[in-house]
C-alpha positions as a Markdown table, in Angstrom:
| # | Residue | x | y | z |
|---|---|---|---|---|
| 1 | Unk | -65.6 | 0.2 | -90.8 |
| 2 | Unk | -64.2 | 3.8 | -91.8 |
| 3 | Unk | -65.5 | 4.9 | -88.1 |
| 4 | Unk | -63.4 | 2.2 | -86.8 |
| 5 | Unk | -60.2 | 3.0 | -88.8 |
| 6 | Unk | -60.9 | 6.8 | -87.6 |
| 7 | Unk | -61.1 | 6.3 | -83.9 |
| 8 | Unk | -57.9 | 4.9 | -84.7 |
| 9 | Unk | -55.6 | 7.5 | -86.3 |
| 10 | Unk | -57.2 | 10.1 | -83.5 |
| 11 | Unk | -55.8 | 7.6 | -80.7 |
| 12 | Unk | -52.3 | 7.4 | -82.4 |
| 13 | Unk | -52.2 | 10.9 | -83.1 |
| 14 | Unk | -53.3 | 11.5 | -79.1 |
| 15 | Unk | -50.5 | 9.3 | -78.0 |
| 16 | Unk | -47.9 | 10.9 | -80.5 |
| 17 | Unk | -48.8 | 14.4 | -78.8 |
| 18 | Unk | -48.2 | 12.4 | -75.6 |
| 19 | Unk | -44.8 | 11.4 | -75.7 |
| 20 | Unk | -43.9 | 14.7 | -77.5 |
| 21 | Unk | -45.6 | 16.8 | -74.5 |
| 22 | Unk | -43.3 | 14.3 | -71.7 |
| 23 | Unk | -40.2 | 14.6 | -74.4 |
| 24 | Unk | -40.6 | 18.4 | -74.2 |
| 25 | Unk | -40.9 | 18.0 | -70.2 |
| 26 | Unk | -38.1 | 16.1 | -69.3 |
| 27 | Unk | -36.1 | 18.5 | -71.7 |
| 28 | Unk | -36.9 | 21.6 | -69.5 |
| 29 | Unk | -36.9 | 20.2 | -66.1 |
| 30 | Unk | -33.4 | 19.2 | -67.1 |
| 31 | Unk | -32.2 | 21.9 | -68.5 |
| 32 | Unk | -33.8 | 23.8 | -65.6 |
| 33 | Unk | -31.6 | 21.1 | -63.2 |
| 34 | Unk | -28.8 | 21.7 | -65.2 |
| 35 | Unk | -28.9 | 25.3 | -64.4 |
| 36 | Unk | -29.2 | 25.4 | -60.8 |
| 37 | Unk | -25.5 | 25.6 | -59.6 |
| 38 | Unk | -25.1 | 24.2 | -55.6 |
| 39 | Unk | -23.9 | 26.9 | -53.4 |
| 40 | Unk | -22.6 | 27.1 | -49.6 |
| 41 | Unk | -23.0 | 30.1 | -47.5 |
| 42 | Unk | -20.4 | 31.8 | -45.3 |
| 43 | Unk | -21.4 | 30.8 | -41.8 |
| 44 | Unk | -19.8 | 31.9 | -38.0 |
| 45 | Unk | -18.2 | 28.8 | -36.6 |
| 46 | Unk | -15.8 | 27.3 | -34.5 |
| 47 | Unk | -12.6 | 26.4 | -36.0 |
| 48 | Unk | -9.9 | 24.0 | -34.3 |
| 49 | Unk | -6.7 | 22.7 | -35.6 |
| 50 | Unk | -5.5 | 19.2 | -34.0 |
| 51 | Unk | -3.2 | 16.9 | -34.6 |
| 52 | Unk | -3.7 | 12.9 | -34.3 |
| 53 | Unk | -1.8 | 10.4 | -32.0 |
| 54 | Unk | -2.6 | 7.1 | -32.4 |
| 55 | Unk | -1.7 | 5.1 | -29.2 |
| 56 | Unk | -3.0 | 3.3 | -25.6 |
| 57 | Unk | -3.9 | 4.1 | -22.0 |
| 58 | Unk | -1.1 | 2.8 | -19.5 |
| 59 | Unk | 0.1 | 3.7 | -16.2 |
| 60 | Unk | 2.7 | 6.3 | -15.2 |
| 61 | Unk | 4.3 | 3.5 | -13.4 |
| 62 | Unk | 4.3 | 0.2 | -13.5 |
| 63 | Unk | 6.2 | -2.4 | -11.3 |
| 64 | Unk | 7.3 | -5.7 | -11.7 |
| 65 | Unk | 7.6 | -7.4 | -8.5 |
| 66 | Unk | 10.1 | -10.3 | -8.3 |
| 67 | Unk | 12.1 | -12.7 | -5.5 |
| 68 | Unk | 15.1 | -12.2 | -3.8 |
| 69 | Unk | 15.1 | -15.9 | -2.9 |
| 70 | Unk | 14.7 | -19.4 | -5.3 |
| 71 | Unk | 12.6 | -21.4 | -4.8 |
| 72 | Unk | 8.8 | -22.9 | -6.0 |
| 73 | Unk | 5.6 | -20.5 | -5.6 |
| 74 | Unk | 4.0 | -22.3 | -2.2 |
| 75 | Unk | 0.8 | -20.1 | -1.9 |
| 76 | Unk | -0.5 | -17.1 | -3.4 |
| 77 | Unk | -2.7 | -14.6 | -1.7 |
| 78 | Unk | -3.8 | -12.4 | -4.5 |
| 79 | Unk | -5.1 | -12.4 | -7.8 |
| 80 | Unk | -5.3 | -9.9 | -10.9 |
| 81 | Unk | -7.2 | -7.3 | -10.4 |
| 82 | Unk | -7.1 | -6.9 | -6.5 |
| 83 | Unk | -6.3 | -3.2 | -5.2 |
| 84 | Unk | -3.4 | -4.1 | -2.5 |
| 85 | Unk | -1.8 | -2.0 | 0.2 |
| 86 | Unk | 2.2 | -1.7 | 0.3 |
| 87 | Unk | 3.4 | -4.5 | 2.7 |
| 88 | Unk | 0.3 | -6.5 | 2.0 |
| 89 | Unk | 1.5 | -10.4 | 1.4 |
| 90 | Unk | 1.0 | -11.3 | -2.2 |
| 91 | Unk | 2.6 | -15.2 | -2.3 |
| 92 | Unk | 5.1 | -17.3 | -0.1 |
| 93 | Unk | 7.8 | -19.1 | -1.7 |
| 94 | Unk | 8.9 | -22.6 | -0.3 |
| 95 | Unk | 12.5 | -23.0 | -0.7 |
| 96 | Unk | 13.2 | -26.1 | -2.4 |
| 97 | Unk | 16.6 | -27.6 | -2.1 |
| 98 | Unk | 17.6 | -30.8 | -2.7 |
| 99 | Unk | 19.3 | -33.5 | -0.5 |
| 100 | Unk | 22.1 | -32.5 | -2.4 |
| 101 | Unk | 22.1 | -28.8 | -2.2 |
| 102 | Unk | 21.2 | -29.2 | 1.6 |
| 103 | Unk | 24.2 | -31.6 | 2.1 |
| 104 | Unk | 26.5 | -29.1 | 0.4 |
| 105 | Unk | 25.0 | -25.6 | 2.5 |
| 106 | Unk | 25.9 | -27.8 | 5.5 |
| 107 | Unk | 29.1 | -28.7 | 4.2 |
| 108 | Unk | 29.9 | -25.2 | 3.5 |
| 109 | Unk | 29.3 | -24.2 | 6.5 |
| 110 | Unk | 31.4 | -26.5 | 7.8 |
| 111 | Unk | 34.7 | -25.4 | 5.8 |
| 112 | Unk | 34.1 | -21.6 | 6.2 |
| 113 | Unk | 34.2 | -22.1 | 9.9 |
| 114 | Unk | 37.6 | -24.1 | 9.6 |
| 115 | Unk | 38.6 | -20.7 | 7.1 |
| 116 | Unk | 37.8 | -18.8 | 9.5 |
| 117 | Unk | 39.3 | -20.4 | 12.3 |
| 118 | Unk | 42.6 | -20.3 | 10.7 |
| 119 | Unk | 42.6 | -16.9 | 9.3 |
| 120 | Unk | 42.2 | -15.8 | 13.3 |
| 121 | Unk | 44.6 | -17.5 | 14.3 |
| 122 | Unk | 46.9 | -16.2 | 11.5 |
| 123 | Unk | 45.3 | -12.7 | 12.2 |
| 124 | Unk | 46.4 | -13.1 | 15.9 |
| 125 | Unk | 49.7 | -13.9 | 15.1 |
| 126 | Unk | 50.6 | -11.4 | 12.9 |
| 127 | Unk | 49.0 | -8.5 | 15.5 |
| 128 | Unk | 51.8 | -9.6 | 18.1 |
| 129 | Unk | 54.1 | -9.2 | 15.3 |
| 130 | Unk | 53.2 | -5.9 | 14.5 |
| 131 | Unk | 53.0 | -5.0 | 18.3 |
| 132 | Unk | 56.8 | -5.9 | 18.6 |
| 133 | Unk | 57.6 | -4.4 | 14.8 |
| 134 | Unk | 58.5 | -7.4 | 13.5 |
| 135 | Unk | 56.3 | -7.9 | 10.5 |
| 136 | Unk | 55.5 | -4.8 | 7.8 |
| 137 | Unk | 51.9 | -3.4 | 7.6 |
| 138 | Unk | 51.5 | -4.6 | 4.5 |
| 139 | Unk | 51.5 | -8.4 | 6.3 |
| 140 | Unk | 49.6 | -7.2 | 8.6 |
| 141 | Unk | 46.4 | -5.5 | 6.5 |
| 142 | Unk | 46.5 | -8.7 | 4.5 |
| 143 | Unk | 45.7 | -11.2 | 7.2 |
| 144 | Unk | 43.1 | -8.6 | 9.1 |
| 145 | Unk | 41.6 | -8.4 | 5.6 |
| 146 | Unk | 42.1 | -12.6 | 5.2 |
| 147 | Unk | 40.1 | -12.3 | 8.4 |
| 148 | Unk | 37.3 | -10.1 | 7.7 |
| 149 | Unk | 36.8 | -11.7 | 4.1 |
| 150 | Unk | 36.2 | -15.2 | 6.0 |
| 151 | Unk | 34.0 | -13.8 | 8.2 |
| 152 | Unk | 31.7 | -12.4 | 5.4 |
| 153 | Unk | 31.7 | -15.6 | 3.9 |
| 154 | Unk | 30.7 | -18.0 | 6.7 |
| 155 | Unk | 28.0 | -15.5 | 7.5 |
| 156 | Unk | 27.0 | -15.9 | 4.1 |
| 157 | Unk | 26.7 | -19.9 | 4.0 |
| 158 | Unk | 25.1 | -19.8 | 7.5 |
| 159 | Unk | 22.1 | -17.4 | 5.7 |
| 160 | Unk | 22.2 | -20.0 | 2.8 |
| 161 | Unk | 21.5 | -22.7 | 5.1 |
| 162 | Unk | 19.1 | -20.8 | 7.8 |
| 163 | Unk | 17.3 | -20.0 | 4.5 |
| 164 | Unk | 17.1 | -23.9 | 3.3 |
| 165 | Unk | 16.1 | -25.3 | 6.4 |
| 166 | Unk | 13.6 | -22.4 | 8.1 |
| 167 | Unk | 12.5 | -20.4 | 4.7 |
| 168 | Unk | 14.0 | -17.1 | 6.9 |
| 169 | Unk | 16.7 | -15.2 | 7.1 |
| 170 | Unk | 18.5 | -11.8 | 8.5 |
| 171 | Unk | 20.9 | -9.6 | 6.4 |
| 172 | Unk | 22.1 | -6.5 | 8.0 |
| 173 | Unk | 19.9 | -6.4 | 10.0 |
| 174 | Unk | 16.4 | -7.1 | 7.5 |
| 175 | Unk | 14.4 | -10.0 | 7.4 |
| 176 | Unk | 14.0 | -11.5 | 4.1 |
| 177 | Unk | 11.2 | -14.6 | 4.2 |
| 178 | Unk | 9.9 | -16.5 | 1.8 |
| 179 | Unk | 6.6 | -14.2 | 1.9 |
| 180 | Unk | 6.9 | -11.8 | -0.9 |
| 181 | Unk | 4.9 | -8.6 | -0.1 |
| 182 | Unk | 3.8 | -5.5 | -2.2 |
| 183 | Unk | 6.3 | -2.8 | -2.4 |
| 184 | Unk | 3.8 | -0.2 | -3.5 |
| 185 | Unk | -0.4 | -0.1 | -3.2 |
| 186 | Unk | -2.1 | 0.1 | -6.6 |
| 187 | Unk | -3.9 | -2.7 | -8.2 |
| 188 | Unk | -2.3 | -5.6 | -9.7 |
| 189 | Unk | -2.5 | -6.0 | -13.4 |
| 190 | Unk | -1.5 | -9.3 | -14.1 |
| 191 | Unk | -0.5 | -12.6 | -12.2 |
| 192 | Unk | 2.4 | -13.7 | -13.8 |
| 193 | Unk | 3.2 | -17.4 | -11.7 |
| 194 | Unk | 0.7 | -20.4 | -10.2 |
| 195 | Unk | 1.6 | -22.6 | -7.3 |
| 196 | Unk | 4.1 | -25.1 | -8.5 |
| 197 | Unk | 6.1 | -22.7 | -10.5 |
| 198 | Unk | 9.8 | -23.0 | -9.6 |
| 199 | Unk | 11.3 | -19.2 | -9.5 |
| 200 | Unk | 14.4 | -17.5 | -10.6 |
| 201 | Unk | 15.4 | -14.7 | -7.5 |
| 202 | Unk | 16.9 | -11.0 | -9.1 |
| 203 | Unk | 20.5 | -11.0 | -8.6 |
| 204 | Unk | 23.1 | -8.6 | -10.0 |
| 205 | Unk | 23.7 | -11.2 | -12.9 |
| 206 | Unk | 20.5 | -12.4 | -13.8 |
| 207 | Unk | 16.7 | -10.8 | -14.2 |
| 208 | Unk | 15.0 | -13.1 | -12.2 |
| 209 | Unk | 11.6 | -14.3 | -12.7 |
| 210 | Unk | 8.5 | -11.4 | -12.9 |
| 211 | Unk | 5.8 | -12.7 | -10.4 |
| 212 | Unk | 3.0 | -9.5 | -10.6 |
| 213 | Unk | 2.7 | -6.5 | -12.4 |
| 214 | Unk | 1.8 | -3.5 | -10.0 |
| 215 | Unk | 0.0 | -0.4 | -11.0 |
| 216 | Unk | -1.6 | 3.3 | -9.6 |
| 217 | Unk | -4.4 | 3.3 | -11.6 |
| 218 | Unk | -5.1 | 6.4 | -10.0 |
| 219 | Unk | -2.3 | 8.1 | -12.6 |
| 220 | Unk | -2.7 | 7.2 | -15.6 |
| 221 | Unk | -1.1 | 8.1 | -19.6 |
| 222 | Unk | -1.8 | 8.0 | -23.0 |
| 223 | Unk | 1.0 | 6.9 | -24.8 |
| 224 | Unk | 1.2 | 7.6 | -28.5 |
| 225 | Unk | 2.6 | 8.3 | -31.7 |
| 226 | Unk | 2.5 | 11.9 | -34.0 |
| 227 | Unk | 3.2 | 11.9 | -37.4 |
| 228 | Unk | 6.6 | 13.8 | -38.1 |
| 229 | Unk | 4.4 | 16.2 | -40.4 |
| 230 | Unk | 2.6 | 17.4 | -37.2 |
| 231 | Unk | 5.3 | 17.2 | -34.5 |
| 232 | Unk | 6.8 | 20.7 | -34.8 |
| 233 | Unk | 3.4 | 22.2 | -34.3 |
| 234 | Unk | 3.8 | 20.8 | -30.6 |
| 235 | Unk | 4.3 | 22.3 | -27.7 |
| 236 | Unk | 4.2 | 20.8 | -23.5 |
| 237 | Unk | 0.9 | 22.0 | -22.1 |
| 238 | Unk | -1.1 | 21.8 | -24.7 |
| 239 | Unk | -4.8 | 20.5 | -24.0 |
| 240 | Unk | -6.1 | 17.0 | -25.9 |
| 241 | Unk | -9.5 | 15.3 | -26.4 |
| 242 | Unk | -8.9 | 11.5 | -25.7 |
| 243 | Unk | -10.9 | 9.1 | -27.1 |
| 244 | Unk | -11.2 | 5.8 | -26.0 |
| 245 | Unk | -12.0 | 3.1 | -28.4 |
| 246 | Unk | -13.8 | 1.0 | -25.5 |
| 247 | Unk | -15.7 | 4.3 | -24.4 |
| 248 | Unk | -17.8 | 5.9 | -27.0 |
| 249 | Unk | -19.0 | 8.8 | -26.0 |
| 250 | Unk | -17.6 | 11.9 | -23.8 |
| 251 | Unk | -13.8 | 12.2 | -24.8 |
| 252 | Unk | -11.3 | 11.9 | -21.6 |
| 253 | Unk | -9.5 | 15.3 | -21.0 |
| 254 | Unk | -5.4 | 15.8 | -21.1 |
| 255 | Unk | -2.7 | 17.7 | -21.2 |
| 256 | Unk | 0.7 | 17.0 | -23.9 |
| 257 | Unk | 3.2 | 16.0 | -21.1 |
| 258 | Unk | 6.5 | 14.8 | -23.1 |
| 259 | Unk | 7.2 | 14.6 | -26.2 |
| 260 | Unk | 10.3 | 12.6 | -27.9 |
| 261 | Unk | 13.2 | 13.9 | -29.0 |
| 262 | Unk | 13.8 | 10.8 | -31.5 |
| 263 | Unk | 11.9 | 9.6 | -33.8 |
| 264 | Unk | 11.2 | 5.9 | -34.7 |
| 265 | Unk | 10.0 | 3.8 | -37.7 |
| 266 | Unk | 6.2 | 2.2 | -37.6 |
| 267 | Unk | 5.1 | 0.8 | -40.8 |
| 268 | Unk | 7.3 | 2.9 | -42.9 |
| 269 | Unk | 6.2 | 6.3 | -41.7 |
| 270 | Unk | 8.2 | 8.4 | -39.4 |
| 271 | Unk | 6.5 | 8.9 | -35.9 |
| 272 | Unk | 7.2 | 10.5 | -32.6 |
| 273 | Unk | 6.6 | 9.1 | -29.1 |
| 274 | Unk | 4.2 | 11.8 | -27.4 |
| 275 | Unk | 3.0 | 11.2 | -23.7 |
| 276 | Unk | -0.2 | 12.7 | -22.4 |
| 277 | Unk | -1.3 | 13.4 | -18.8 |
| 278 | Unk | -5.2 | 12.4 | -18.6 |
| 279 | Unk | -7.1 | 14.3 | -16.4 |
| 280 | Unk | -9.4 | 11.5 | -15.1 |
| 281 | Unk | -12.9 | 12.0 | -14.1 |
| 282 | Unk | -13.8 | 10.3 | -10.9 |
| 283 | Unk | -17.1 | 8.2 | -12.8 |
| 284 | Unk | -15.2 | 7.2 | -15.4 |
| 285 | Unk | -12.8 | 4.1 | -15.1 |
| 286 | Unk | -10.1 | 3.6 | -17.8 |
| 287 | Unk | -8.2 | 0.4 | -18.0 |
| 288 | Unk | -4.8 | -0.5 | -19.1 |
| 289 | Unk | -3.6 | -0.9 | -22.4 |
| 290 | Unk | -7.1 | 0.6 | -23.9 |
| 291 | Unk | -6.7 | 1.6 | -27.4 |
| 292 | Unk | -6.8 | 5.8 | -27.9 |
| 293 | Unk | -6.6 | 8.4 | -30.2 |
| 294 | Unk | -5.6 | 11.9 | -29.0 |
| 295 | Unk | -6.5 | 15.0 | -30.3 |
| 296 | Unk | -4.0 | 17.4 | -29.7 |
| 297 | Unk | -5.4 | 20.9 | -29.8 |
| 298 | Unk | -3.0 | 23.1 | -31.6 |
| 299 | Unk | -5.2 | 26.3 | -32.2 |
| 300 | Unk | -8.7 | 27.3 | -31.4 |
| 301 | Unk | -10.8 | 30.1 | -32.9 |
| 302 | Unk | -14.4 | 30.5 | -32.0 |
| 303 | Unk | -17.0 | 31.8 | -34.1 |
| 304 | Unk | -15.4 | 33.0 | -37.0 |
| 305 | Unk | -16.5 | 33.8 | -40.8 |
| 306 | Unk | -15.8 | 29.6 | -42.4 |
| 307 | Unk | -16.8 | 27.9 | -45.8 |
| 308 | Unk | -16.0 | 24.4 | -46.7 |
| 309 | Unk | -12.1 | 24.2 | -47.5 |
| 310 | Unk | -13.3 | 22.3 | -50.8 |
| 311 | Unk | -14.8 | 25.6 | -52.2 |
| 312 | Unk | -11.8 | 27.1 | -52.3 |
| 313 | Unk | -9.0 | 27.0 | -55.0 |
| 314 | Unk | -5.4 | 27.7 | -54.0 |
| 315 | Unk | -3.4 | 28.9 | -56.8 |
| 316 | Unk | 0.7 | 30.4 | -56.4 |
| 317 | Unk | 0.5 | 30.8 | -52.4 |
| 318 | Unk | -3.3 | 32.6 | -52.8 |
| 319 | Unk | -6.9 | 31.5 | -52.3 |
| 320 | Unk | -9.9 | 32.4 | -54.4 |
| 321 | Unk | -13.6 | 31.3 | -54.3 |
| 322 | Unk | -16.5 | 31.5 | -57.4 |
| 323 | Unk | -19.5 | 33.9 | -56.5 |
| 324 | Unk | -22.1 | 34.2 | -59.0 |
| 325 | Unk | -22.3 | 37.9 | -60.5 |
| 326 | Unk | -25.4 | 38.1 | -62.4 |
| 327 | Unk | -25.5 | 35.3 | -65.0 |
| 328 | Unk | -21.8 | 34.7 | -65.0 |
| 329 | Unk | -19.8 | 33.3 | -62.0 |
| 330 | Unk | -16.8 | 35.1 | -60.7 |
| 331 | Unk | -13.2 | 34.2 | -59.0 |
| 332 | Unk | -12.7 | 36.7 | -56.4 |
| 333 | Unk | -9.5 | 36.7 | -53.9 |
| 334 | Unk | -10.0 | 36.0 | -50.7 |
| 335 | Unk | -7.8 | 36.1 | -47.3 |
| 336 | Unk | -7.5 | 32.8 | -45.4 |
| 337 | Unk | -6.9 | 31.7 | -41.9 |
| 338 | Unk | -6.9 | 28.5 | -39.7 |
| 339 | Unk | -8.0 | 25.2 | -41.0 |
| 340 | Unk | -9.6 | 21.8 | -39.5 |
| 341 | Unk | -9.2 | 20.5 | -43.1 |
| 342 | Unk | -12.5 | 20.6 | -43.4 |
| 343 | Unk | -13.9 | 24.1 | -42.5 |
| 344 | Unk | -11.3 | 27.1 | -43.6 |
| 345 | Unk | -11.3 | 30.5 | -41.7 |
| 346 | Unk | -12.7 | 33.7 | -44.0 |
| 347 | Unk | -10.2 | 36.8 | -43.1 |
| 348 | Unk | -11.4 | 39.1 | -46.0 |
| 349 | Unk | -13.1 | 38.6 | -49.4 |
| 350 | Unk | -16.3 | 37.2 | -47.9 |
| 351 | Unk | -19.5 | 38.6 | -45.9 |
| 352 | Unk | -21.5 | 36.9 | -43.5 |
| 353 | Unk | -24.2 | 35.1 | -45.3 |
| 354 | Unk | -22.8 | 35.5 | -49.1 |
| 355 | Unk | -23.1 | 32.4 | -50.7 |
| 356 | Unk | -20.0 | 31.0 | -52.6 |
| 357 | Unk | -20.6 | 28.6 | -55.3 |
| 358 | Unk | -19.7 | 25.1 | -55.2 |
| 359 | Unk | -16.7 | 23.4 | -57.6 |
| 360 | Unk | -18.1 | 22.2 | -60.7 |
| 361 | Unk | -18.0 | 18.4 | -61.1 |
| 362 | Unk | -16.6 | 16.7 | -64.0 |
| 363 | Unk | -17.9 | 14.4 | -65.3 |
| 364 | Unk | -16.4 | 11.2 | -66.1 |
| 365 | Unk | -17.6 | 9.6 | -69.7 |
């Protein structure tokens, strides 16, 4: 029995010096934790400040290709997407008049011949007047311009009707058919109209209805926005890294084209339009209206003394840095130079390969 109760007390008193020998352990290795402060080390590396324009990938010119004629879309010959050639037929248009209109272009017709027969004869008239003086020239330019007017304007309803009853017709001299062709070669971009579609011609008083959009996608832009913070910092010719959001990878090259006098509201902050040239390689296909960002290179340095900006406090206009000096740390002054806001440029106060210790955390209780 007193065996038993020994073997006992020596296993609590073993486990007792357990937990005091893992107690004093755990102590140490903390407190050995606690005293190993992080540090970076000044590095050579390539520094470049840029500034961000959020935007898409359009065309330098796009064209919107519309009738000169009414009518209702009779055929179409193209689709979206196809690469046409300028002159190549992209849709006829069937003229599509009814009994009445057709009844009224005759009639028209008609009454500008009886106009015009009557301002001859009136034209006539006053010419033998004017050839024995007895009418002024005042009389005289009125009918000849009576005469010319009604000329214009039976021309006018004969091209009406011609255009009614044959889909054709000639103004000064060019034929205008109900075939609407390309007036540039580029690719077309989107199909605005199907057969059936009644259309609106362009006239001086109305827009008239869009049929295709036309493109070179041969020259092609980013179009963005800056923030007003980095705008100043801009100048024409400057280089850019495009990258496209449906083309991960390789960024497209450009160069800073145009950028806005005036700037414009978008979502409360102030941006301005920027416009960037992209220098397209010819493997790569870009489409329009893909969603960009531009870097616009601003400054480059290459292979220069850096450290994290975060190491670094800024204090009245002047930088400093914490180095350890024995078992103390020290704030030293240092000299600093471009920033990508996340490396910072070393001019002076630092050597190649010093380390620089890192900004305590606090910790939040």
């Amino acid at each position: 029995m007193k065996l038993k109760k020994r073997r006992i007390i020596w296993i609590v008193i073993a486990v007792l010096i357990i937990v005091v020998v893992v107690i004093v352990v755990l102590k140490k290795a903390g407190s050995d934790k606690n005293d190993k402060v992080a540090t970076v080390k000044v590095e050579k590396r390539n520094i470049v400040e840029k500034a961000l324009a959020i935007g898409t990938i359009d065309p330098e010119t796009e064209i919107q290709v519309k009738s000169k004629i009414s009518g209702v879309v009779n055929k179409l010959f193209i689709d979206a997407g196809s690469l046409v050639n300028k002159g190549e037929s992209l849709l006829e248009i069937r003229p599509d008049p009814t009994p009445l209109e057709l009844a009224q272009a005759k009639r028209n017709v008609e009454m500008e011949m009886i106009i015009l027969e009557n301002a001859k004869h009136e034209f006539d008239r006053s010419s033998q007047l004017k050839e024995k003086k007895l009418t002024s020239d005042q009389e005289y330019e009125s009918s000849h311009k009576q005469y010319e007017q009604a000329k214009l304007r039976l021309s006018m309803a004969k091209e009406k009707l011609a255009l009614f009853v044959n889909g054709k017709i000639s103004i000064a001299g060019t034929d205008i058919e109900t075939v609407i062709k390309a007036p540039a070669s580029g690719f077309i971009l989107e199909r605005m109209i199907d057969v059936g579609d009644p259309i609106v011609p362009l006239t001086s008083y109305q827009a008239g209805t869009v049929l295709f959009t036309l493109a070179d996608m041969k020259k092609l832009l980013f179009k963005g926005t800056v923030d007003e913070i980095d705008v100043g910092k801009l100048k024409e010719g400057m280089e850019a890294d495009i990258q496209v959001g449906a083309l991960p990878g390789k960024p497209v090259k450009g160069i800073l084209e145009k950028i806005s006098l005036k700037a414009r509201k978008d979502n409360n902050t102030t941006v301005f339009p920027v416009e960037i040239e992209i220098q397209l390689e010819e493997d790569r296909v870009l489409r329009a209206g893909y969603s960009a960002n531009a870097n616009i290179i601003i400054q480059k340095k290459d292979s220069v003394l850096a450290i994290p900006e975060r190491v670094v406090t800024f204090r009245n206009d002047s930088a400093f840095v914490n180095i350890q000096d024995g078992e103390a740390k020290k704030e030293i002054f240092i000299e600093t130079g471009l920033s990508d806001a996340i490396y910072i440029e070393i001019k002076s106060g630092l050597k190649k390969d010093q380390e620089v210790l890192e900004k305590e955390v606090k910790e939040i209780i």
